[in-house]
C-alpha positions, 0 to 999 in steps of 0.5 A: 506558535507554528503548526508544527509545534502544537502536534502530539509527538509521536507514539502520544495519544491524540485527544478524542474528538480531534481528528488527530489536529489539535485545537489551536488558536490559529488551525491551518487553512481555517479547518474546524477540529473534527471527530468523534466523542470529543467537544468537537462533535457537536459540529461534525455536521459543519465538519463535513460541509463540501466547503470545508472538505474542499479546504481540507482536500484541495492541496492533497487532490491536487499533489495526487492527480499530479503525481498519479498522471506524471507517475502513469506518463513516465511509466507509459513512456519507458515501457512503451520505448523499452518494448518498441523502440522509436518506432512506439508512436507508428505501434499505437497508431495501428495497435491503440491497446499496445499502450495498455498490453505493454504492462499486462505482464507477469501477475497482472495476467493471473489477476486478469485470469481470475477476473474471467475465470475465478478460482478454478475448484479441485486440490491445490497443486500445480496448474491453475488451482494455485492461483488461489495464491492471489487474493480476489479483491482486484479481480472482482472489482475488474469483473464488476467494471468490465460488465458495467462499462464493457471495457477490456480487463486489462484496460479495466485493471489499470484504471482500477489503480489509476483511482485507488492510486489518487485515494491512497496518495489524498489519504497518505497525505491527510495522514501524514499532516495529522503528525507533520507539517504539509511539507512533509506530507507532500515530501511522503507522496513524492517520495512514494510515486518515486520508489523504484518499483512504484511503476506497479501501483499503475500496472493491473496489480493490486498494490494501488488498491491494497495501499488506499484500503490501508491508509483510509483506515488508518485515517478513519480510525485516527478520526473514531471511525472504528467500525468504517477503519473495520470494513476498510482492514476487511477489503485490504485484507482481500487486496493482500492476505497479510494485511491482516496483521494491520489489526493490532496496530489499528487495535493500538491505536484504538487503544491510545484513544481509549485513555483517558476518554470520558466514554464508558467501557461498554461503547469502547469495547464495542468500537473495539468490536466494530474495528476487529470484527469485520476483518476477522469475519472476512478472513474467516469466510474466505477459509471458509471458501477455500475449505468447500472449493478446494479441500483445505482452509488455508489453500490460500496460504498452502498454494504460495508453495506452488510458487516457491515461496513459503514461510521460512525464519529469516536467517534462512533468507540471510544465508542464501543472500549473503551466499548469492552475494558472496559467490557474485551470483547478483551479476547473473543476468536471469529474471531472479538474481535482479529481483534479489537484488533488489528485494535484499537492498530493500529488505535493508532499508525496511529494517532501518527504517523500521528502527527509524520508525520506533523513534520518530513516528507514531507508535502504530505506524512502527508496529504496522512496519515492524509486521511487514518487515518481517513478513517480508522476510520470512521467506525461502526465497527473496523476491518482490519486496520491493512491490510489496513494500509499496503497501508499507505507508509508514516507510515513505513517512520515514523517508520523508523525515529523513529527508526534513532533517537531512535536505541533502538526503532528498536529492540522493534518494532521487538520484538512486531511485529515478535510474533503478526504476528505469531500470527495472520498467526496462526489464519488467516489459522484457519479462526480465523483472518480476517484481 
């Protein structure tokens, strides 16, 4: 019997104590089953022996680094020949910090600011105290390395998303081989490095970041590690403000473990306790922040005013769309018809492929997209979802099974995504893409 045939279906529940693997006669590449609370935990302890980690994590580090250097490579390349020309070898030469600058551009700046300055106090409004729009995660972390290292920010920001971007991908991957086959696994973590705006998961913004924090705590908590998925929703959560709605789908996949477990009520609702406590403590502290520093709880949430973005029901988003593509102002050559074009195909692939998801994945993942999708778009204004949905894991699994039934479809999408995302790192180091 193949691996693939012994996997729970998606939306079953796995079995407790399996690590979302389960026990087989023959288990891939001679991995013991792992987890909490089920038989397998007596031998948690050989579980995480480095030999078996190695065993586990060889094939994903490896597709990982791979795809992070080439992803880092072609990125450099056209951003380097976009801005310089031919002459970009004579540029590096005299400027070696040319190769890191030429993608310091648009948010990566604001981020960069916040790591020196921090949150400069006094009413939200226009200048600086909108910057509070932007969550502290990334910045802290690029303050912490440049004191301890001595490395410039921008340099600093960059290589923050060098090693988040390998931890998310080694995760994405694990994730996915809980459900499907390696080939699949390895088929998502193309598909994402592939993704047309993925050039910003190596270019100082925090969708690296965001991106490893969510998929490793969906990885602990698909192996009972409630209190640890907690703590990883509660620093995601500081990468991007609306990864807080990534607690109900985590509180339902804790949900689907509970049944049928032989654990008694009172040490479930403490895991329960131990998932959706430190997000909501976190949250709450930040308002909390946000009310003594600026006058106003929610700053966070008011300041994406300053930046002609705020909540808005999505036929509000499909009017403006559609009069855009109606009157052809999508050929308009300014940074915001590009970026809405983009952000409206976007929007279409991330609903079919949350309709996709309800079918053939597990049932948290298409919840987690269904969220996205419509933060996405309950918008007034239509821009950088595609950036954003670099953060949408489940999309990329979705891809990938289309891809696994459908060959063919896997060489279309790349013939689609390579030219667009040259396309747009062109436009981006000219200021001409926004994201």
């Amino acid at each position: 019997m193949s691996t693939a045939d012994t996997r729970p279906g998606p939306g079953e529940p796995v079995p407790p104590g399996t690590d979302g693997d389960p026990v087989t006669p023959a288990r891939p590449r001679g991995i013991p089953p792992t987890g909490a609370g089920g038989p397998a935990a007596a031998g948690a302890p050989r579980d995480a022996a480095p030999a078996v980690l190695w065993a586990r994590y060889r094939r994903p580090l490896a597709i990982a680094l791979g795809c992070t250097a080439l992803l880092r490579f072609m990125v450099e390349l056209v951003a380097l020949v976009s801005k310089f020309g031919s002459d970009f070898p004579h540029v590096i030469a005299r400027t070696p910090g040319a190769m890191s600058s030429v993608l310091d551009q648009w948010d990566a700046g604001i981020y960069v600011y916040i790591a020196i300055h921090g949150y400069p106090p006094g009413r939200i409004g226009p200048g600086t105290q909108n910057v509070i729009a932007f969550p502290p995660m990334l910045p802290f972390l690029e303050r912490v390395l440049h004191v301890v290292t001595g490395i410039g920010y921008v340099e600093a920001g960059q290589a923050i998303d060098l090693v988040a971007l390998v931890v998310a991908l080694v995760g994405l991957h694990r994730l996915v081989t809980l459900d499907h086959p390696d080939g699949a696994a390895d088929r998502t973590v193309v598909l994402t490095v592939a993704w047309p705006a993925a050039f910003f998961l190596v270019a100082g913004y925090p969708e690296s970041l965001a991106l490893a924090l969510l998929v490793w705590a969906f990885v602990t908590a698909r192996s009972g590690r409630w209190s640890v998925a907690g703590l990883l929703l509660a620093a995601a959560c500081m990468s991007k403000y609306y990864l807080i709605l990534a607690v109900l789908p985590l509180a339902y996949e804790w949900w689907t473990a509970r049944r049928g477990a032989e654990v008694d009520p009172g040490t479930w609702y403490a895991r329960a306790a131990a998932l959706v406590g430190p997000p909501v403590v976190t949250f709450g502290a930040w308002m909390i922040f946000c009310a003594v520093r600026f006058g106003d709880p929610l700053a966070f949430a008011h300041a994406e005013e300053g930046w002609n973005r705020s909540f808005a029901w999505p036929w509000h988003m499909v009017a403006r769309t559609g009069g855009d593509l109606w009157h052809l102002r999508f050929l308009d050559t300014s940074v915001a018809s590009t970026d809405e074009l983009v952000s409206a195909v976007t929007i279409v692939v991330l609903v079919v492929a949350t309709v996709s998801a309800f079918r053939h994945l597990r049932r948290s993942y298409a919840v987690l997209l269904a969220l996205l999708t419509a933060v996405y778009g309950c918008e007034t204004l239509l821009e950088g979802t595609a950036r954003e949905s670099l953060v949408a894991f489940p999309l990329f699994v979705v891809m990938a099974t289309w891809c696994e039934r459908h060959p063919w479809l896997e060489r279309v999408l790349f013939a689609l995504f390579l030219p667009t995302a040259y396309y747009l790192i062109e436009r981006y180091v000219d200021l001409r893409f926004a994201g």
